[in-house]
C-alpha distance (Angstrom), angle and dihedral (degrees) to the residues before:
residue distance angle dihedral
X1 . . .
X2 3.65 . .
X3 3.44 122.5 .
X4 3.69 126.0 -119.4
X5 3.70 123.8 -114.4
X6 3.67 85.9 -125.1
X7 4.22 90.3 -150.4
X8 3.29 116.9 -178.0
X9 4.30 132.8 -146.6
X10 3.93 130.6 169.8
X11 3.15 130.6 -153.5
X12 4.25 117.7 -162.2
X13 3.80 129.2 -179.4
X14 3.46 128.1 -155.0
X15 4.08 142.7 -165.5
X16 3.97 112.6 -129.4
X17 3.69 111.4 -140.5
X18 3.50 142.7 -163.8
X19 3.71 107.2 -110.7
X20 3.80 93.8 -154.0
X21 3.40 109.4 44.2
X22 4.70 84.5 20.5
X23 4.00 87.5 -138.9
X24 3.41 123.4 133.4
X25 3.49 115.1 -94.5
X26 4.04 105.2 -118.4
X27 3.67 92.8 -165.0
X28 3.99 118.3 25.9
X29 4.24 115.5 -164.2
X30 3.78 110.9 -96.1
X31 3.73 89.8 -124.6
X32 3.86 89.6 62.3
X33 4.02 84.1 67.3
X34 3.68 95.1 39.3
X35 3.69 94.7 54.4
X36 3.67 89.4 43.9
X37 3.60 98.3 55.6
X38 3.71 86.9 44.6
X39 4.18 90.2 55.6
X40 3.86 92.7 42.1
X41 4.01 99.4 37.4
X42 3.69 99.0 -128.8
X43 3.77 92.2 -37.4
X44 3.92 91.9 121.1
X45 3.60 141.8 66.0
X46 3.55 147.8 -173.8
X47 3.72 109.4 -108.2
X48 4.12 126.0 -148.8
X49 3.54 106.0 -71.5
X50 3.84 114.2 33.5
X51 3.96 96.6 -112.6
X52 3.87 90.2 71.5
X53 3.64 130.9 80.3
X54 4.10 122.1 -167.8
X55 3.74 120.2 -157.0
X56 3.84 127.2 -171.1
X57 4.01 129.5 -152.6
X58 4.46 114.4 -141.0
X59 3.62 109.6 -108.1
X60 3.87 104.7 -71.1
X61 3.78 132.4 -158.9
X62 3.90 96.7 -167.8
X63 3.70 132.0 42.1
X64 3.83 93.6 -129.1
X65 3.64 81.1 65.2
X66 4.11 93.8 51.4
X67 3.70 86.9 47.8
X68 3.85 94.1 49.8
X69 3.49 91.6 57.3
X70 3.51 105.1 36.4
X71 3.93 81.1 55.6
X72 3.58 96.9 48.2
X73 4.31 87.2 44.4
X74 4.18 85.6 55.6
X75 3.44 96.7 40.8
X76 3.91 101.9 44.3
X77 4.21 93.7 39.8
X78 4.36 80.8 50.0
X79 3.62 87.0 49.4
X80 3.99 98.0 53.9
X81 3.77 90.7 34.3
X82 3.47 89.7 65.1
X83 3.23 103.3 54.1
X84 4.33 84.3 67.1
X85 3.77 86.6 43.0
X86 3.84 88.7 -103.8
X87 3.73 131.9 125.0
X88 3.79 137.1 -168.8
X89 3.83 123.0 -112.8
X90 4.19 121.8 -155.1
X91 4.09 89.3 -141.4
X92 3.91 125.5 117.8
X93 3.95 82.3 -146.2
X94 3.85 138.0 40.5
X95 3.74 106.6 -126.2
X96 4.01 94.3 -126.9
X97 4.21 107.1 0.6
X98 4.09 119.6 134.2
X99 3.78 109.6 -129.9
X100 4.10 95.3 -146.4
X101 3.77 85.9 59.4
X102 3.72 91.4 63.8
X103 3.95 115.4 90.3
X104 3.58 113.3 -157.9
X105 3.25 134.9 -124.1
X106 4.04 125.3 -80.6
X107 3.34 109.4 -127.2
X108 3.47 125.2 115.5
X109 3.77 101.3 -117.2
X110 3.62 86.2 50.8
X111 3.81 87.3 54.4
X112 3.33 96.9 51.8
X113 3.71 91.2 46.5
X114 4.05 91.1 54.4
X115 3.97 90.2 45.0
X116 4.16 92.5 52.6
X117 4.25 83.1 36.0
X118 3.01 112.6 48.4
X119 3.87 122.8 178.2
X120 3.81 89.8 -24.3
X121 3.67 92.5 71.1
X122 4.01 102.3 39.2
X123 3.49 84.3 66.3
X124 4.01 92.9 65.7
X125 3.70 84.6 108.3
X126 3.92 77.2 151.8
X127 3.68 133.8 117.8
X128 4.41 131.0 -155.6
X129 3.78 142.0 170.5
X130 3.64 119.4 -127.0
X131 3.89 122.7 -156.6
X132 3.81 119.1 -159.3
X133 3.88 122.2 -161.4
X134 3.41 122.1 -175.6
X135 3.96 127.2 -121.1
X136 3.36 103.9 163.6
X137 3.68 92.5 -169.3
X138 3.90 116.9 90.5
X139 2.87 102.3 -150.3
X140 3.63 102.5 40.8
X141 3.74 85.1 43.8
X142 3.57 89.0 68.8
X143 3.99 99.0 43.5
X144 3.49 86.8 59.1
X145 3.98 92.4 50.3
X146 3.69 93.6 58.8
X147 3.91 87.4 51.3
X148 3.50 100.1 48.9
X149 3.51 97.7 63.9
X150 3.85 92.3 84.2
X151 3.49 89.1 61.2
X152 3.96 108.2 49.8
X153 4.14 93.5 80.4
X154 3.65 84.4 63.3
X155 3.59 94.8 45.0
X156 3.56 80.0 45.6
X157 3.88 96.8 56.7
X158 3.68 93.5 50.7
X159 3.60 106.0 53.5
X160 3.96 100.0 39.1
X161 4.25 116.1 141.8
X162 3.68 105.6 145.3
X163 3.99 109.7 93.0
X164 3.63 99.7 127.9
X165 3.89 137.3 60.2
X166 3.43 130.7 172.0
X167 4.00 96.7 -8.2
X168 3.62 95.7 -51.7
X169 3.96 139.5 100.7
X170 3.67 104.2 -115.7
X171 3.98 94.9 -167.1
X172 4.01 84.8 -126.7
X173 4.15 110.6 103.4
X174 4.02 77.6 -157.2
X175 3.89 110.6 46.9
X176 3.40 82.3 154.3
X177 3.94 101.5 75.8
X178 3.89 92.9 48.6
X179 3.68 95.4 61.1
X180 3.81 88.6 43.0
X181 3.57 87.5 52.4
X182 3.78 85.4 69.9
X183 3.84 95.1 69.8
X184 4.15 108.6 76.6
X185 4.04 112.9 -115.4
X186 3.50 88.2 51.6
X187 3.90 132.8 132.2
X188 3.48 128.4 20.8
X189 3.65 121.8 8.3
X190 3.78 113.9 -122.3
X191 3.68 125.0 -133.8
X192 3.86 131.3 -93.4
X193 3.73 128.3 -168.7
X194 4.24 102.4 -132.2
X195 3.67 126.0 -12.7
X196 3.40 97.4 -94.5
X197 3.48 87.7 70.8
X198 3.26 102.0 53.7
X199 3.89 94.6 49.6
X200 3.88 87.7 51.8
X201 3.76 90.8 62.4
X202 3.65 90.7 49.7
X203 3.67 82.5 59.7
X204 3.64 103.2 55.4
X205 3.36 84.7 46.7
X206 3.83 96.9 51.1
X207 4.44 92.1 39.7
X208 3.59 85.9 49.2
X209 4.15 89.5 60.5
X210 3.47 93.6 -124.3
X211 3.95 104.9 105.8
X212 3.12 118.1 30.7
X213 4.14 97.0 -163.7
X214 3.34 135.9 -9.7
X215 3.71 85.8 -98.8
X216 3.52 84.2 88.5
X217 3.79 98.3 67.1
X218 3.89 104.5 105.1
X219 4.16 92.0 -175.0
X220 4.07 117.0 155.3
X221 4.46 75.2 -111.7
X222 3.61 131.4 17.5
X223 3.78 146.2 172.9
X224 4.02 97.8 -110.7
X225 3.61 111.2 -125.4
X226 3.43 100.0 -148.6
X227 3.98 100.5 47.2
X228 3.59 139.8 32.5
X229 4.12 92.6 -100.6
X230 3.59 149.7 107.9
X231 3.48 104.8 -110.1
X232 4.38 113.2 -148.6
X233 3.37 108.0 -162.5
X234 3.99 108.9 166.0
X235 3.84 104.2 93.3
X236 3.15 131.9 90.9
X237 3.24 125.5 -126.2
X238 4.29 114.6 -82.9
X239 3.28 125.7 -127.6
X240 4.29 96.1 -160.2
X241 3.56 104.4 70.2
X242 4.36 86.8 -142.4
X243 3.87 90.7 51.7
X244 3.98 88.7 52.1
X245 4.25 84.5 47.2
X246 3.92 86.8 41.8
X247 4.35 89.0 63.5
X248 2.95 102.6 31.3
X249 4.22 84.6 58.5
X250 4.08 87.5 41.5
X251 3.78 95.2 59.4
X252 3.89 95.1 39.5
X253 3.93 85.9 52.9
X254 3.72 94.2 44.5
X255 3.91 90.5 47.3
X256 3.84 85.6 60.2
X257 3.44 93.7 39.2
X258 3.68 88.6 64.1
X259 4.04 90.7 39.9
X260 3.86 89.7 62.2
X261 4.38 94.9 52.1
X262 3.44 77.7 51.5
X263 3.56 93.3 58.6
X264 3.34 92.4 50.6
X265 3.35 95.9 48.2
X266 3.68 97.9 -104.7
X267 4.09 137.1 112.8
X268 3.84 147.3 -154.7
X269 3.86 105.0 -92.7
X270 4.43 105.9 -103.4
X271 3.77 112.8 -128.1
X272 3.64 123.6 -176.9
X273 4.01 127.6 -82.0
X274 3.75 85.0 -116.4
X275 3.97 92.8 60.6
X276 3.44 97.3 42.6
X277 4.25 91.4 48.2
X278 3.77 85.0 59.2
X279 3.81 93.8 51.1
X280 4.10 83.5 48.6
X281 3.76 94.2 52.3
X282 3.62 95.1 52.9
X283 3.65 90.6 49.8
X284 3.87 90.3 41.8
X285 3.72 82.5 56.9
X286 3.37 114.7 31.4
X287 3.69 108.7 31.6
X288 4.29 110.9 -157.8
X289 3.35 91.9 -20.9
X290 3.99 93.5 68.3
X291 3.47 119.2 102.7
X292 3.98 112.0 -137.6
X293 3.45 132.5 -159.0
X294 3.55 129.4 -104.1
X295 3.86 105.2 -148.1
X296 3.80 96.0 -163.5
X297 4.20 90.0 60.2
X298 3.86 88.5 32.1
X299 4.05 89.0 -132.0
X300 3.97 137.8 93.4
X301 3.34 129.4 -94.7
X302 3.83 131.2 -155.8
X303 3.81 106.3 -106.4
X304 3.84 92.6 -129.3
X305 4.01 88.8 61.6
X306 3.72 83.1 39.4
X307 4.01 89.9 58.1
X308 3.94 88.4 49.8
X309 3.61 91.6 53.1
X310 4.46 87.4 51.7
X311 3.70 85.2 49.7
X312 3.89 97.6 56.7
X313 3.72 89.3 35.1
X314 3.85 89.1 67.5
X315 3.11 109.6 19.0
X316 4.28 91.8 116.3
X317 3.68 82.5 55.7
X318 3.57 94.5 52.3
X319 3.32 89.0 50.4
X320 3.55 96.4 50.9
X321 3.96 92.8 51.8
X322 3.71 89.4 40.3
X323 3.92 89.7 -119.9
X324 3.83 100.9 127.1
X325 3.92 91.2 125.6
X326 3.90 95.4 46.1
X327 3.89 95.3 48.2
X328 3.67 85.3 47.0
X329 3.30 94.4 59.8
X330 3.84 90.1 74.5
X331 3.56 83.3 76.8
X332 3.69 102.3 66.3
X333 3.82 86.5 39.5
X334 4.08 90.2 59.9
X335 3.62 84.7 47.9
X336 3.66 109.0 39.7
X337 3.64 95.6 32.2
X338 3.65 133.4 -131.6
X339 3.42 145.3 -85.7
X340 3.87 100.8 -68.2
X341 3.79 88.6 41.2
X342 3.93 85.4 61.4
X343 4.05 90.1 35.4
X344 4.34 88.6 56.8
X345 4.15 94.7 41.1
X346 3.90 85.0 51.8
X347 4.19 83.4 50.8
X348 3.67 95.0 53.5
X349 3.83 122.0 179.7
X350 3.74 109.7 1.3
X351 4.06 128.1 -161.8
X352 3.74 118.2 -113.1
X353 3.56 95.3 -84.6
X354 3.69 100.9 57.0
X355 3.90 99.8 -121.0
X356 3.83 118.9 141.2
X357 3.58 124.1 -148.1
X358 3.55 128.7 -105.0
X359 3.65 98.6 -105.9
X360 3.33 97.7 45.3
X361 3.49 94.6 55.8
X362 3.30 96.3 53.5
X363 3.55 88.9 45.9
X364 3.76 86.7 64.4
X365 3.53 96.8 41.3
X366 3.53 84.5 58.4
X367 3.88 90.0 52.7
X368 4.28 92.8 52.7
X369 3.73 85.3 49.6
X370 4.15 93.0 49.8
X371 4.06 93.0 40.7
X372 3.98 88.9 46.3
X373 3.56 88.8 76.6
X374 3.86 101.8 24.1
X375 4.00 108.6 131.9
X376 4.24 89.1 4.5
């Protein structure tokens, strides 16, 4: 069996903000984009409502190279923004924005997108990051899918930065996946028994006329249908630069991982959709502090042991990409927290109801636009 060049892209999406008054800026100058695409050379993109602003890394064999770019993407869209007294913020949610005061953006497939949508999908007021790795094998490709699925709660856990929407503390540390969940081809992916499966139900879907590619598959994972990849959806997007580098490095590693039991003629143990939903709730909800269950001892497990467990796990993949450091760096996220961990200390004590104050979100706002470019 050959192996597969494992590559590795990300993909990241950002809101642009006002820096004085820190809200989102509903409709950004044209030349902003212009001069963006200009800097980047194609490698950005308007994203569905015109507030958001998608950037993509070349196909990269190391993480050094992911970080570059991502870097370089931060740093350059920060650069432009400023110039229009706007910054970009790392956060799948603005702390305080309204979603009907978002226009989206005009471009036909976004068009078509509202018109089949409806209200359901101009509330996306949500941002992710995407990591492709590329299996080049079809077949193979889609063993590894089924696999994977155990894994994307963790992933999950470890990249959360969405606790807030429309001034108040939701309780989620992802927001974001609960309004996603409103769009259909969402969640987890199911399973399919050979590739050739799984394109013919993208066909009955596409004959039918109700998908018109399999670009229109939102699952948690997904065969991408423009490149020979495994597509992980789940995160949100990070606000720390090394934390984005850090998952992006964790899925590649566990995608070999799974390569090499396959090797030997081995595979991750399936557990139902149902199981692995629970796991996903608790890390919708709780972020690194959850506690997740292990299926095989049929009891949870605190998701900082959990992250010790991922580290050993791969560790000979690590090796083999020479991304010990950057997988290890899941550690101090378990311990330290993420994003909306730092997002709900800045909150402090809330009333009943949940609703910040002004200043404070503002004060946090400020914070997402600060850590956006921490380390870049």
């Amino acid at each position: 069996m050959i192996e597969p060049s494992f590559s590795v892209g990300v993909e990241e999406e950002y809101l642009l903000v006002d820096k004085t008054s820190r809200k989102l800026a509903s409709s950004p100058p044209k030349e902003l984009f212009a001069a963006c695409e200009s800097a980047l050379e194609g490698r950005v993109s308007p994203e569905f409502l015109q507030c958001q602003i998608e950037i993509g890394t070349p196909v990269c064999m190391t993480l050094g190279e992911v970080r570059a770019e991502l870097a370089y993407f931060r740093k350059t869209v920060a650069r432009v923004a400023a110039d229009h007294n706007l910054a970009p913020i790392a956060a799948s949610t603005h702390p305080f924005a309204e979603w009907t005061d978002q226009p989206h953006t005009d471009k036909e497939r976004y068009n078509q997108i509202a018109r089949t949508m409806q209200l359901v999908v101009k509330r996306m007021l949500i941002c992710g990051m995407h990591v492709h790795v590329g299996i080049e094998d079809d077949e193979l490709r889609i063993d590894l899918f089924n696999q994977l699925s155990y894994f994307l709660p963790h992933l999950l856990a470890l990249s959360t930065s969405s606790p807030l929407w429309r001034g108040r503390i939701t309780g989620l540390k992802s927001y974001r996946l609960s309004v996603f969940s409103e769009l259909p081809r969402t969640g987890l992916p199911p399973r399919f028994e050979s590739y050739n499966e799984y394109r013919r139900i993208v066909d009955i879907l596409s004959h039918a006329g109700v998908l018109e590619d399999a670009t229109k598959i939102w699952w948690d994972l997904r065969p991408s249908d423009r490149f020979p990849t495994l597509e992980m959806r789940i995160t949100d997007v990070c606000t720390r630069l090394e934390d984005a580098v850090a998952i992006a490095a964790l899925f590649r590693c566990i995608c070999r991982m799974l390569y090499r039991l396959r090797r030997a003629n081995q595979s991750w143990r399936p557990y139902s959709r149902f199981l692995l939903a629970e796991n996903r709730w608790q890390a919708q909800r709780h972020g690194t502090s959850a506690s997740l269950i292990d299926f095989g001892r049929n009891e949870t497990t605190p998701f900082v042991d959990l992250a010790e467990e991922l580290i050993e796990l791969v560790r000979p993949d690590a090796v083999h990409f020479g991304c010990e450091k950057e997988v290890e760096h899941i550690r101090t996220i378990a311990l330290h927290g993420t994003s909306a961990e730092k997002q709900l200390e800045l909150a402090g004590d809330v009333a009943d109801d949940g609703i910040l104050p002004p200043e404070t979100l503002n004060r946090i706002v400020d914070h997402l636009m600060q850590e956006t470019l921490s380390g870049v």
